[in-house]
matplotlib code that plots the C-alpha trace (Angstrom):
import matplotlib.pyplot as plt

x = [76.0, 79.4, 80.6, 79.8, 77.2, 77.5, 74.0, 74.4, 73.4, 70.6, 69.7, 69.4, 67.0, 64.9, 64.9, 63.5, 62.0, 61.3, 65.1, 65.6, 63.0, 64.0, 68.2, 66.5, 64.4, 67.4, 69.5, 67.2, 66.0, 68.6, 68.1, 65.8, 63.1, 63.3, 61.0, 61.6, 61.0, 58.8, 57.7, 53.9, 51.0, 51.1, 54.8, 54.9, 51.8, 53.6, 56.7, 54.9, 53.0, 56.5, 58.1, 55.2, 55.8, 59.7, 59.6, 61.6, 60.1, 62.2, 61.6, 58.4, 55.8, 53.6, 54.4, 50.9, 49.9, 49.3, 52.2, 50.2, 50.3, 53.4, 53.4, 54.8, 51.9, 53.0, 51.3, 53.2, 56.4, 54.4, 53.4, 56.9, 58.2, 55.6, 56.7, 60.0, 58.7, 57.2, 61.1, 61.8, 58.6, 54.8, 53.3, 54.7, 53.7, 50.3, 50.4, 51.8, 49.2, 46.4, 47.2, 48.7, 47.4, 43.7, 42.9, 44.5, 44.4, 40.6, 40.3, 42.6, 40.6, 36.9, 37.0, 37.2, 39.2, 37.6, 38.4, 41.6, 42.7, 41.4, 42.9, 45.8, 48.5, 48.1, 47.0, 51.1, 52.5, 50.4, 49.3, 45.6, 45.7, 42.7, 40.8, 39.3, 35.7, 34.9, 34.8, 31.8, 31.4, 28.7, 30.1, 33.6, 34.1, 30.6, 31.0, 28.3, 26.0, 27.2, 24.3, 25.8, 23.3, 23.8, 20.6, 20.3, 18.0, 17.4, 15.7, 19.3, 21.5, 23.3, 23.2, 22.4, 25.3, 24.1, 24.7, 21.7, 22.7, 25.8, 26.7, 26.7, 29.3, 32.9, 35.3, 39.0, 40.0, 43.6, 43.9, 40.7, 41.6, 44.3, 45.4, 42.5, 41.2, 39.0, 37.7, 36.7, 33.4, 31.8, 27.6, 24.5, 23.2, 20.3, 18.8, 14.9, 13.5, 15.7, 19.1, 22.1, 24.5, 27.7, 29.8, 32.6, 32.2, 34.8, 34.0, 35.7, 35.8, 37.9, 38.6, 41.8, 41.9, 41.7, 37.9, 35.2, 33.3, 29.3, 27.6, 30.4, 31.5, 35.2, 36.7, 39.6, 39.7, 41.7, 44.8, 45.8, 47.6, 50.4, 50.8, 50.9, 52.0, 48.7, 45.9, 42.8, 39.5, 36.0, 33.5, 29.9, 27.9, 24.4, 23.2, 26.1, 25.3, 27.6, 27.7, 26.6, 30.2, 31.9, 30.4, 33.5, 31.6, 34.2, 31.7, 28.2, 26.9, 24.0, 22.7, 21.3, 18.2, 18.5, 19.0, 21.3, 23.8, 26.2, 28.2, 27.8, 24.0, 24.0, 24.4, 26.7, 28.9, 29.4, 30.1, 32.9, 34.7, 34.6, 36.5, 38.7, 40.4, 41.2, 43.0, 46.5, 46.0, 45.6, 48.5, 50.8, 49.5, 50.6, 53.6, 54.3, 53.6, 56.4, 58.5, 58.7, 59.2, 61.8, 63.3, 62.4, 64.2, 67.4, 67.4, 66.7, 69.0, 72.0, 71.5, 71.3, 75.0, 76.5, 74.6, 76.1, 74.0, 75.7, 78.3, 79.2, 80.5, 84.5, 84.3, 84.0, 83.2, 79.1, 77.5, 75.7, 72.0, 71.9, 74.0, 71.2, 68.7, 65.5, 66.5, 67.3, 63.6, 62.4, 64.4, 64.8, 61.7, 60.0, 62.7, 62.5, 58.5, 59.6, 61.6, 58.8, 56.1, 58.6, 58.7, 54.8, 53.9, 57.0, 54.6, 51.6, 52.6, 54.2, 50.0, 49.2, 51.5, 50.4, 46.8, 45.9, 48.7, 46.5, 44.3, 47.0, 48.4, 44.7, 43.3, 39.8, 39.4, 37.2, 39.7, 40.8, 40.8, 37.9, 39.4, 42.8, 41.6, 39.9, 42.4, 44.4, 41.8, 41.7, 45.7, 45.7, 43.7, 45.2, 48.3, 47.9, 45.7, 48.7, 51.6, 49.9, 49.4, 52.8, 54.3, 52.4, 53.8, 57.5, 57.8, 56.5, 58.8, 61.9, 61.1, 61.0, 64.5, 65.9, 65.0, 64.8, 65.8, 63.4, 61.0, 62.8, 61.3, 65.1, 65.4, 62.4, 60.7, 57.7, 57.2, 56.9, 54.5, 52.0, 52.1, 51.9, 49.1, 46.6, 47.3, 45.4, 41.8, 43.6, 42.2, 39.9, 39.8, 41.8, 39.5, 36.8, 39.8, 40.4, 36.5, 36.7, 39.2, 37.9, 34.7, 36.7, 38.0, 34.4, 32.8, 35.5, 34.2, 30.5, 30.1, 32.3, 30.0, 27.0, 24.3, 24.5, 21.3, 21.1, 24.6, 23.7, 21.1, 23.6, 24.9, 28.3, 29.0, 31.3, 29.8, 32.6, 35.4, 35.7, 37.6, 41.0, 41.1, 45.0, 46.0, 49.8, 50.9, 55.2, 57.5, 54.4, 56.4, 58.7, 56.6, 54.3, 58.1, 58.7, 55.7, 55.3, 58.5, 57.3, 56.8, 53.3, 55.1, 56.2, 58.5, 60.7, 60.8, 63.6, 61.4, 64.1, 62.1, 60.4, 58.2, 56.7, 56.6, 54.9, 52.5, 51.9, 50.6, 48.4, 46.7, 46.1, 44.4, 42.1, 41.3, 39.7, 38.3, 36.5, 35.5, 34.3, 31.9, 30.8, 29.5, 28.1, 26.0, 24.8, 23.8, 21.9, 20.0, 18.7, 19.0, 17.3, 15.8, 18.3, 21.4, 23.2, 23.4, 24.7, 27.3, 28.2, 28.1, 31.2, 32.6, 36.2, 36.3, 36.2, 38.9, 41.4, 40.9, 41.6, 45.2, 46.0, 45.6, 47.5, 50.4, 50.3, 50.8, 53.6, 55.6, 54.8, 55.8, 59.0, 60.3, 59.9, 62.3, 65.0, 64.6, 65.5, 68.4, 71.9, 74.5, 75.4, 75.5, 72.4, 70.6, 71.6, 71.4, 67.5, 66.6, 67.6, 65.4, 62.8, 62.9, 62.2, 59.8, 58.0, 58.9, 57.7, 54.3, 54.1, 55.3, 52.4, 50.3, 51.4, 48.0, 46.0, 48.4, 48.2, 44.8, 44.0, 46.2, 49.1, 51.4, 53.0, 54.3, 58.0, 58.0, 56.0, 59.2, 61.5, 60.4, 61.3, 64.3, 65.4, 64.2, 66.5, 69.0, 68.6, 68.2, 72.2, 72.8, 71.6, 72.8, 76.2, 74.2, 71.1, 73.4, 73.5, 69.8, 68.9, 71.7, 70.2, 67.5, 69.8, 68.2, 70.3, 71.3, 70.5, 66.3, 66.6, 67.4, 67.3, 70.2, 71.0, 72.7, 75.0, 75.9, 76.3, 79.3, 81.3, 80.1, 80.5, 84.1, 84.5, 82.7, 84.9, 88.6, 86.7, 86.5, 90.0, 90.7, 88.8, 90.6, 94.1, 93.7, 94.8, 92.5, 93.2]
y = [-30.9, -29.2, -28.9, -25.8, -25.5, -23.5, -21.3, -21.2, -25.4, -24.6, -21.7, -24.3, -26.1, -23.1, -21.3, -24.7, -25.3, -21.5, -20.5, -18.7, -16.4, -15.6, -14.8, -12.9, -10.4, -10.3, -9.4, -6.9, -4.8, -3.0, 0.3, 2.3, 0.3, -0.6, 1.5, 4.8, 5.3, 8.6, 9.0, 10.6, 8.5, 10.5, 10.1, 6.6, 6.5, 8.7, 6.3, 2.8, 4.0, 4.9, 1.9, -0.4, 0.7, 0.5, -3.2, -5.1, -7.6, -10.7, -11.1, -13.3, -11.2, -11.3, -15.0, -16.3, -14.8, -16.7, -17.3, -15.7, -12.4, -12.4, -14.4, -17.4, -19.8, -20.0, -19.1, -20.7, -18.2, -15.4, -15.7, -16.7, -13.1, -11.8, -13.4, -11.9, -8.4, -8.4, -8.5, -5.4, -3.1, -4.6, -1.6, -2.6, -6.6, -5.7, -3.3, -5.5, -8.3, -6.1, -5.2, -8.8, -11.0, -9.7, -7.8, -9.6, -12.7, -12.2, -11.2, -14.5, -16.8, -15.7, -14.0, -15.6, -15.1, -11.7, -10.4, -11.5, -9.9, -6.4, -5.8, -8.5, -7.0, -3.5, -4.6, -6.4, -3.6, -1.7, 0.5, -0.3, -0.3, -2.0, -3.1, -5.9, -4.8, -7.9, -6.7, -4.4, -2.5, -5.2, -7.9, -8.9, -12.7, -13.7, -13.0, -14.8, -12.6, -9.4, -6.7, -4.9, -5.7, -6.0, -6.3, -7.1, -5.4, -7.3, -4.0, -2.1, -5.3, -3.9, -4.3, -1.6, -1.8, 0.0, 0.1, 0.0, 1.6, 2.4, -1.0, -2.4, 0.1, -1.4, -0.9, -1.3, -1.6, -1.2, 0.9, 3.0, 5.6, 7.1, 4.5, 2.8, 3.0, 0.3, -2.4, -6.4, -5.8, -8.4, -8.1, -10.2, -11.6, -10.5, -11.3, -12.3, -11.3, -14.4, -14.2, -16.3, -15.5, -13.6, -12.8, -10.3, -7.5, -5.4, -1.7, 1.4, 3.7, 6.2, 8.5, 8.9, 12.4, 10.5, 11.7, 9.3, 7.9, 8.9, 7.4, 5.7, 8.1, 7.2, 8.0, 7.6, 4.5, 6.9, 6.7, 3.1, 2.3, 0.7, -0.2, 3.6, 3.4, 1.5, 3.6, 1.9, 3.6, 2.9, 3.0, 3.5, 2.6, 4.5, 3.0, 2.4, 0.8, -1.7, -3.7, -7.3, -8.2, -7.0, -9.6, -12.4, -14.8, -18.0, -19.6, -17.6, -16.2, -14.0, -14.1, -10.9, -11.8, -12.4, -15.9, -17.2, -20.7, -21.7, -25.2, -25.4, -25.3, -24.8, -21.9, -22.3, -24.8, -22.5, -19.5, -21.2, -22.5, -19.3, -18.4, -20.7, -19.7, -16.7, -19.1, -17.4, -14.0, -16.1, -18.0, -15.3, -13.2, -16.3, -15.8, -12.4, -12.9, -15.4, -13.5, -10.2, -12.6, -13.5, -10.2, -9.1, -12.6, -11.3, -8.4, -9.5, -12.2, -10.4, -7.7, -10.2, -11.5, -8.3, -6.1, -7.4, -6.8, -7.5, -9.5, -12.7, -13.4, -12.6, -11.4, -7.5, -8.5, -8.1, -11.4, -10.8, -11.1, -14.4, -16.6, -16.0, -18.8, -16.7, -14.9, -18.0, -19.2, -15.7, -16.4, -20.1, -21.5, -18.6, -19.7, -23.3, -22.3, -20.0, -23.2, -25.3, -22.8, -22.0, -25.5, -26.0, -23.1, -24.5, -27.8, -25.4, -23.6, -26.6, -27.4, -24.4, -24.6, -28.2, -27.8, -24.1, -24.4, -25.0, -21.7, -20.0, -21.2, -20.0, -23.3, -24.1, -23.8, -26.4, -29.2, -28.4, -31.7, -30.2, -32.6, -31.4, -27.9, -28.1, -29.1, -26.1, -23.9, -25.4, -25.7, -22.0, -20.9, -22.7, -21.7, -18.3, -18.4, -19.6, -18.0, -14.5, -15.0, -16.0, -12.8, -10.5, -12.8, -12.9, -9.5, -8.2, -10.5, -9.5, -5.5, -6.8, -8.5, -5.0, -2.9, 0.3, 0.3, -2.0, 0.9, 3.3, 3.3, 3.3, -0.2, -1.7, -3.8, -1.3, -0.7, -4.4, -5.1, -2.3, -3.2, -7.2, -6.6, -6.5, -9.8, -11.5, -10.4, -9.6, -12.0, -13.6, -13.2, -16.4, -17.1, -18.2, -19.6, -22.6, -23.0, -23.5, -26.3, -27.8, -27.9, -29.9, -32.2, -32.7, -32.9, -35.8, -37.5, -37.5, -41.2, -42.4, -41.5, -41.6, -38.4, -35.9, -34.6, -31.0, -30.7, -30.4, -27.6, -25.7, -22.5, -23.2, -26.1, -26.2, -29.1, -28.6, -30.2, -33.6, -36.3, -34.8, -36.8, -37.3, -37.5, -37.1, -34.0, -35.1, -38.0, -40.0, -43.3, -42.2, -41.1, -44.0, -45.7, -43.2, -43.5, -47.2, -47.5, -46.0, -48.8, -49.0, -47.7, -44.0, -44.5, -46.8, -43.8, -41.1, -37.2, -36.7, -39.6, -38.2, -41.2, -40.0, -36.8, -37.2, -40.2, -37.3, -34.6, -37.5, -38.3, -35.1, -34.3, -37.5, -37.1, -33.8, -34.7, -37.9, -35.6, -32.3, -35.1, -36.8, -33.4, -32.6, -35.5, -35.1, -31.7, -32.8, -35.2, -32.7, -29.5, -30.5, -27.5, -25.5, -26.1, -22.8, -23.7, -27.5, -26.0, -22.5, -24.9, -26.9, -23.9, -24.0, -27.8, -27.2, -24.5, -25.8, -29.1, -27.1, -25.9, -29.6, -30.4, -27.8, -28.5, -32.0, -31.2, -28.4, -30.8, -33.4, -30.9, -30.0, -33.9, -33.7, -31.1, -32.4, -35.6, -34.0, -32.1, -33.6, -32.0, -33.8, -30.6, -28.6, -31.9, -32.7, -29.0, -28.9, -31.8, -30.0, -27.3, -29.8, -31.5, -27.9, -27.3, -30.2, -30.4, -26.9, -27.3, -30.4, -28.0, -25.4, -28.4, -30.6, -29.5, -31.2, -33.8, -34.9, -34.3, -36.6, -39.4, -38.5, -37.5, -38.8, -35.9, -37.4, -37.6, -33.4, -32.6, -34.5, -32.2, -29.1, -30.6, -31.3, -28.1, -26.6, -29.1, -28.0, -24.4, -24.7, -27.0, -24.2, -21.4, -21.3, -22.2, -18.9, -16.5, -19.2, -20.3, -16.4, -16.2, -19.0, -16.5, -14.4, -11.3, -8.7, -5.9, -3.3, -4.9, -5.3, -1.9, -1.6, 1.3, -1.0, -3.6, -1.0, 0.9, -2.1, -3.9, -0.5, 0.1, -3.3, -3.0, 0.4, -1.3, -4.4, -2.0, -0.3, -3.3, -5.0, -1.0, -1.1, -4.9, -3.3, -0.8, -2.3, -2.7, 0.0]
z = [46.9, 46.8, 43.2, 41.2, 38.6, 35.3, 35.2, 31.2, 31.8, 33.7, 32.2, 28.6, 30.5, 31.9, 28.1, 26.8, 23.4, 22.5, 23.6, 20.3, 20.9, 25.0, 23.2, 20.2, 23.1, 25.4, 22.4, 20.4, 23.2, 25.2, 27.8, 25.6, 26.0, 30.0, 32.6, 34.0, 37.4, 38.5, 35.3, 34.9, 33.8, 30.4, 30.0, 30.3, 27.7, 25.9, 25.9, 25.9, 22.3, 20.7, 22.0, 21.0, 17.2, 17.5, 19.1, 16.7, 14.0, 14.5, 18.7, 18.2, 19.7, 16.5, 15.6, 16.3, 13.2, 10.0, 8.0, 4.7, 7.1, 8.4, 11.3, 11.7, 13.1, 16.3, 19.6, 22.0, 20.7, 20.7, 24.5, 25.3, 23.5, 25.7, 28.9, 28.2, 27.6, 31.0, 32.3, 30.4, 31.0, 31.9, 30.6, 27.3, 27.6, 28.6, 25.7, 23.4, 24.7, 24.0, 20.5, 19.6, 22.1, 22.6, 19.1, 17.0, 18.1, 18.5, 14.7, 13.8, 16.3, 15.7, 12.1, 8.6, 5.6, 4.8, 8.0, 7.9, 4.5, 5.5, 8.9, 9.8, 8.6, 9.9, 13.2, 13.2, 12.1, 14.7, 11.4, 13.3, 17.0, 18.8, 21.4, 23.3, 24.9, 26.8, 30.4, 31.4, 34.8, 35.8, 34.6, 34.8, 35.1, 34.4, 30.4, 29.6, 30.6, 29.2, 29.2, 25.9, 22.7, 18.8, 17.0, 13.6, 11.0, 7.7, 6.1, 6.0, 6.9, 9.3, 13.4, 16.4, 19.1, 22.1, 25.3, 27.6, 30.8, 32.7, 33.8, 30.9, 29.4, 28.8, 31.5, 32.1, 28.3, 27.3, 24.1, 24.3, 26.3, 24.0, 21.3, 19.9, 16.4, 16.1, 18.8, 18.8, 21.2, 22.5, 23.2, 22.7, 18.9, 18.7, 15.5, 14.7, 17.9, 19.2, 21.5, 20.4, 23.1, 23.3, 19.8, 18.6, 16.3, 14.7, 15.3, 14.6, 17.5, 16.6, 13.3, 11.4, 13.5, 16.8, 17.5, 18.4, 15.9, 16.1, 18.5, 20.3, 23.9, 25.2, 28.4, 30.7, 33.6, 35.7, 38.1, 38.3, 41.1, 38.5, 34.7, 34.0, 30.2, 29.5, 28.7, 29.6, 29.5, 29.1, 25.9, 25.4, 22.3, 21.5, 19.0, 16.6, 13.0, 12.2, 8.7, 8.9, 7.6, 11.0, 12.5, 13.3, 12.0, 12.4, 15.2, 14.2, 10.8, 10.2, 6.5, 5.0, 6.1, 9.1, 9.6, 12.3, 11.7, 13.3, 13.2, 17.2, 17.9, 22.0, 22.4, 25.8, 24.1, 21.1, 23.4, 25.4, 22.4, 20.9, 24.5, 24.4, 21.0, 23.3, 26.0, 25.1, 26.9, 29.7, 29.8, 28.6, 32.2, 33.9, 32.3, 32.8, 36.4, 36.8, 35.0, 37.0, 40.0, 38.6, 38.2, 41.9, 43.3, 41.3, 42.7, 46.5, 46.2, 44.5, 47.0, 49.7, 48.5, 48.9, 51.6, 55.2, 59.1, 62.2, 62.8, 64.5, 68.1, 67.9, 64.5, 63.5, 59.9, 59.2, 58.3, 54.6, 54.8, 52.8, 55.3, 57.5, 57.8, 58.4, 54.9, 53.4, 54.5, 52.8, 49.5, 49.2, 48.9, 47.1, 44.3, 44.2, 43.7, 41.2, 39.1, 39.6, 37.8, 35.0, 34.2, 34.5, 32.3, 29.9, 29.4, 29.3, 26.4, 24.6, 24.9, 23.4, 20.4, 19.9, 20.2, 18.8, 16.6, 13.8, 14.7, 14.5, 11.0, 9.6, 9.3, 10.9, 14.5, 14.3, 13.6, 17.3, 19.4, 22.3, 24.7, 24.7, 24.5, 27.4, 29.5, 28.0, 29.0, 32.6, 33.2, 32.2, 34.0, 36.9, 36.6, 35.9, 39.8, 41.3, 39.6, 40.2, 43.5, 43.8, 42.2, 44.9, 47.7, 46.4, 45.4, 48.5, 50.5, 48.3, 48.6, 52.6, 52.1, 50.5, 53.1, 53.0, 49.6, 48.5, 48.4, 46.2, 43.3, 42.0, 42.8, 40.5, 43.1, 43.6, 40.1, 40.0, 42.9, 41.7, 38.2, 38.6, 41.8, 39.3, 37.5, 40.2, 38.7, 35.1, 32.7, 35.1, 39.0, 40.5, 42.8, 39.6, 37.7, 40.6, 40.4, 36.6, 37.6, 40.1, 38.2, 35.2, 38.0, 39.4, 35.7, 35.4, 38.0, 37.2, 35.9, 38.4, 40.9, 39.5, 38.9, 40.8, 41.4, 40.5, 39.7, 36.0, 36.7, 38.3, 36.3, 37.5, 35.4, 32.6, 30.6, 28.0, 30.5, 30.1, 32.3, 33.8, 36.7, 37.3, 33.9, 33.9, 32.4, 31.3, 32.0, 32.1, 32.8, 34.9, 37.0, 37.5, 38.2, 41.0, 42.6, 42.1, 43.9, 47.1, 49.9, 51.8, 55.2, 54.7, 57.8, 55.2, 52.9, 52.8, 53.3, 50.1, 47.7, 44.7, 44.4, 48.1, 46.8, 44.2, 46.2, 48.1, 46.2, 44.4, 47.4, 48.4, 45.2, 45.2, 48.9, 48.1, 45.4, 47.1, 49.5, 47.4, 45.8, 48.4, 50.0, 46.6, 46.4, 50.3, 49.3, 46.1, 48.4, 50.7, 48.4, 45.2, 44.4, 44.9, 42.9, 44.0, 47.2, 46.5, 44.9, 47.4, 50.7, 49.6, 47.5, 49.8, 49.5, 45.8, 46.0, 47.4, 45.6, 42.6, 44.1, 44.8, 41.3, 40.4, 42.6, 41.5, 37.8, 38.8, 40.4, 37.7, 35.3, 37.5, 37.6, 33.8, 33.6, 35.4, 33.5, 30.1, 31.6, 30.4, 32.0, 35.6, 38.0, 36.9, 36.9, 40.6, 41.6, 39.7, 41.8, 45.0, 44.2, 43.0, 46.8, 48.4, 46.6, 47.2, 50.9, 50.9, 50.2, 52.5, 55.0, 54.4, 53.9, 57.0, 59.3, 56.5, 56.1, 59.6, 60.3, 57.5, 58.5, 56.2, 58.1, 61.5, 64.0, 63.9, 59.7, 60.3, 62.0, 60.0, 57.0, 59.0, 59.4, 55.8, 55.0, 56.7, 55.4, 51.9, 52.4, 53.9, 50.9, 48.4, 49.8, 47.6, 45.3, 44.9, 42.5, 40.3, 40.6, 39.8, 37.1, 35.1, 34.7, 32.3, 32.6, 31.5, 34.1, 31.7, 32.2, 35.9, 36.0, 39.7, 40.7, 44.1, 42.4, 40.7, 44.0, 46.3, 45.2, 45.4, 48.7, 49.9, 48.7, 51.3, 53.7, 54.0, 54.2, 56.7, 58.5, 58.2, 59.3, 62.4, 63.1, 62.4, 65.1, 68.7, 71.8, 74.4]

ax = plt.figure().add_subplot(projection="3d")
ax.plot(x, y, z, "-o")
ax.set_aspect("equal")
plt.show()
């Protein structure tokens, strides 16, 4: 394509359904509230509590509230004003997360009216700052098995929280270092000499003075490697009373006398609804991952427009670093990944507004369609795997293409590669994310293939997934068109075809999925008695079918997006970008691909090819792909892009200097 594209048109597209909120952030928060760079970890605490209390009202951050409190009802705006937070500062979206996201949105989600009345309003205004004590030293991912206990007493109606022994203590928990006044902690019901699982308790942890409250020991998580303005600690409980009416009883109740009820009687089914009212923490890291790469791919590519490195036989002029193919291979694709995953998590928190919606508003969580939810809760977690990955490989890559410069902290990009490195584990660690996908997938496919024999014994099962099994996630029917169209031979299909593209991320996803189960049942027939091991032997298979899936639905997603894009040149320029993407993960993908019969060597090479192709087609074309972003310079904040035009500008009289001199 030759003509030029207007970013503002793409940039309508990319903004999408919540595009008020993304103009109300980048107009409401200017310098003041970007990072500082060599600033102490007390002095960015010291900055990120101020700012957290000056954020303005109106940018959506506390819109999943209930209306009645002064929300708005909406959770998928709120994790969209948090996305865009993460451009300006991620201390202050993670802070912002935790108050909003994670306390308060644990009090709306698992508490009832009464809990709601007492502490929803000051917890928006951040009058009451909390925490959310989930994660223990011993346990991290494996929640369900948190050692922390609540016991109930019937004679004083109140419970004991205690925490048994170091490991069980909570670890890593934003808030309670400095900020905290009051925590959601989650530990066993114990109540009648029986165990009901894992439950959330309000409990105060601090004083109006700041000083622990009795019984209850806090302390400091130490130097972080990034994130410095978060103050994340660890908390202790000896046997704290707590009154039976702190219990967030939405889910669980405890009558005074000790009797447990609850409207979900298994007690594995009832604890992972009550975590999946929590899904939007997890999609908003996802988010916030995609959005800092976003700022590091502005920076590398703006820099790479202006910052020049050798020069060209018979011409004294340096060549800037983005004419260069092997930078374009750097840049390029990591970019057209970058579109694709801002259009998936687009349709992923359309799901969340749709489904939780109604959570949200205040009314019952139990009117939630489980079906749909799940899916939520596996997409998210998918997503936020592959997009956090993807933010440690891009920003990396794009501190590489800076240079020297890259590493000054001046320049952003190490701030954001140490404060986004620990969104891999953050909110789940990606590698048990794609297992909880894949096991959807696999749980899907149960009645197809029969029982599994000691598949349902296994502790890695998530029973609450139901059938997901290549269920299209946007432009259902034209999609079926596109890959209906494809003929039989792929030799009579252009690499450039969207309906091969999509036939082949579909296959790929089935083929694993075929042969994930077929090893699963093999292993059931000689493994009965052993269900871990059934499950661990074929554990790779079942990753990576989990990352097909999920590039499946990203491209789906991705072909959606250029479908409801109306002006002519961002929609042919979006399906450029769409095509590299696509052809780049059949690139990374084309040993499989060939291997499995897929792919012929000549149509292997042919992609290399047409990669190439497009990467010199898009290279007019990357400021504007990284101006759609609209991030305002004032955010990116990164001193190279003010000091390189200028001395681009000295560099290039130099040069016509040095050419207006004679030879000898």
């Amino acid at each position: 394509m030759t003509r030029e594209v207007d970013p503002a048109r793409v940039q309508e597209v990319l903004d999408g359904r919540w595009a008020h909120i993304r103009q109300a952030v980048r107009d409401r928060l200017g310098p003041e509230f970007v990072t500082v760079p060599g600033e102490t970890g007390d002095q960015a605490r010291e900055r990120i509590s101020r700012l957290i209390r000056e954020l303005p009202t109106d940018v959506g951050v506390a819109s999943a509230f209930p209306a009645a409190y002064g929300g708005s009802g909406d959770p998928g705006g709120s994790a969209v004003a948090a996305e865009m937070l993460a451009q300006v500062d991620l201390s202050l979206m993670v802070k912002a997360g935790v108050q909003w996201g994670l306390f308060g949105g644990a009090v709306v989600a698992l508490g009832t009216a009464k809990h709601h009345d007492a502490y929803l309003r000051d917890i928006i205004s951040a009058d009451l700052m909390g925490c959310f004590a989930m994660t223990e030293t011993g346990h991290g991912s494996d929640v369900q098995q948190l050692r922390t206990t609540c016991t109930y007493d019937p004679v004083s109606q109140t419970f004991d929280l205690h925490t048994p022994h170091q490991a069980a203590r909570k670890d890593y928990i934003g808030n309670a270092a400095r900020d905290g006044r009051m925590a959601v902690v989650f530990a066993q019901l114990i109540t009648g000499g029986r165990r009901y699982g894992v439950h959330a308790w309000l409990v105060p942890i601090r004083d109006e003075q700041g000083n622990p409250m009795p019984g209850v020991t806090l302390g400091d998580a130490g130097a972080k490697a990034g994130l410095l303005g978060v103050d994340n600690g660890r908390i202790s409980f000896d046997h704290v009373t707590v009154p039976r009416e702190m219990l967030l009883d939405r889910y669980g109740q405890v009558a005074p006398d000790g009797t447990y009820s609850s409207s979900i009687e298994n007690d594995t089914r009832r604890f992972f609804t009550m975590l999946g009212t929590l899904v939007r923490g997890r999609v908003t890291v996802g988010a916030s991952a995609s959005a800092a790469t976003r700022s590091a791919l502005t920076i590398a590519v703006r820099y790479g427009d202006a910052r020049r490195q050798f020069t060209r036989p018979g011409d004294d002029r340096e060549v800037v670093l983005n004419d260069y193919l092997a930078h374009q291979r750097k840049l390029l694709p990591a970019l057209a990944t970058t579109y694709a995953y801002a259009f998936a998590q687009e349709e992923l928190v359309a799901t969340l507004a749709d489904v939780q919606g109604g959570v949200s508003g205040g009314t019952s969580g139990d009117a939630v369609d489980e079906h749909r939810q799940r899916e939520l809760e596996s997409r998210a977690a998918g997503l936020k795997a592959v997009q956090t990955w993807h933010a440690t490989h891009t920003i990396q890559m794009c501190r590489e293409a800076c240079g020297g410069a890259g590493y000054l902290a001046e320049n952003r990009l190490p701030g954001l590669k140490a404060d986004t490195d620990v969104f891999t584990t953050f909110e789940g660690d990606n590698t048990v994310l794609l297992q909880l996908v894949a096991k959807g997938l696999l749980t899907g496919y149960r009645d197809a293939f029969g029982s599994l024999d000691g598949w349902g014994r296994a502790t890695f099962v998530a029973e609450q997934v139901r059938e997901m099994v290549l269920e299209r996630t946007a432009a259902r029917s034209l999609i079926q068109r596109l890959v209906g169209a494809v003929p039989g031979r792929d030799e009579e299909v252009a690499v450039t075809d969207r309906g091969w593209h999509l036939t082949v991320f579909e296959d790929r996803e089935k083929h694993l999925l075929d042969g994930a189960i077929r090893r699963l049942r093999k292993g059931a027939a000689t493994k009965k008695d052993r269900p871990f091991d059934i499950f661990n032997d074929v554990q790779d298979h079942v990753l990576k079918t989990a990352t097909a899936h999920i590039d499946r639905i990203t491209l789906e997603a991705f072909v959606a997006g250029i479908e409801r894009t109306t002006d002519p040149a961002a929609r042919e320029l979006l399906s450029r970008v769409c095509d590299l993407y696509a052809l780049s993960v059949i690139e990374a993908e084309k040993g499989w691909l060939m291997e499995h019969g897929r792919l012929t060597p000549a149509r292997s090479k042919a992609v290399t090819a047409v990669v190439n192709d497009l990467l010199r087609e898009l290279r007019p074309h990357m400021r504007t792909l990284v101006d759609a972003f609209a991030i305002p310079d004032a955010w990116l904040n990164a001193a190279i892009l003010r000091e390189e035009p200028g001395r681009q500008d000295a560099m290039a009289k130099e040069d016509d200097a040095v050419r207006a001199v004679p030879v000898g």
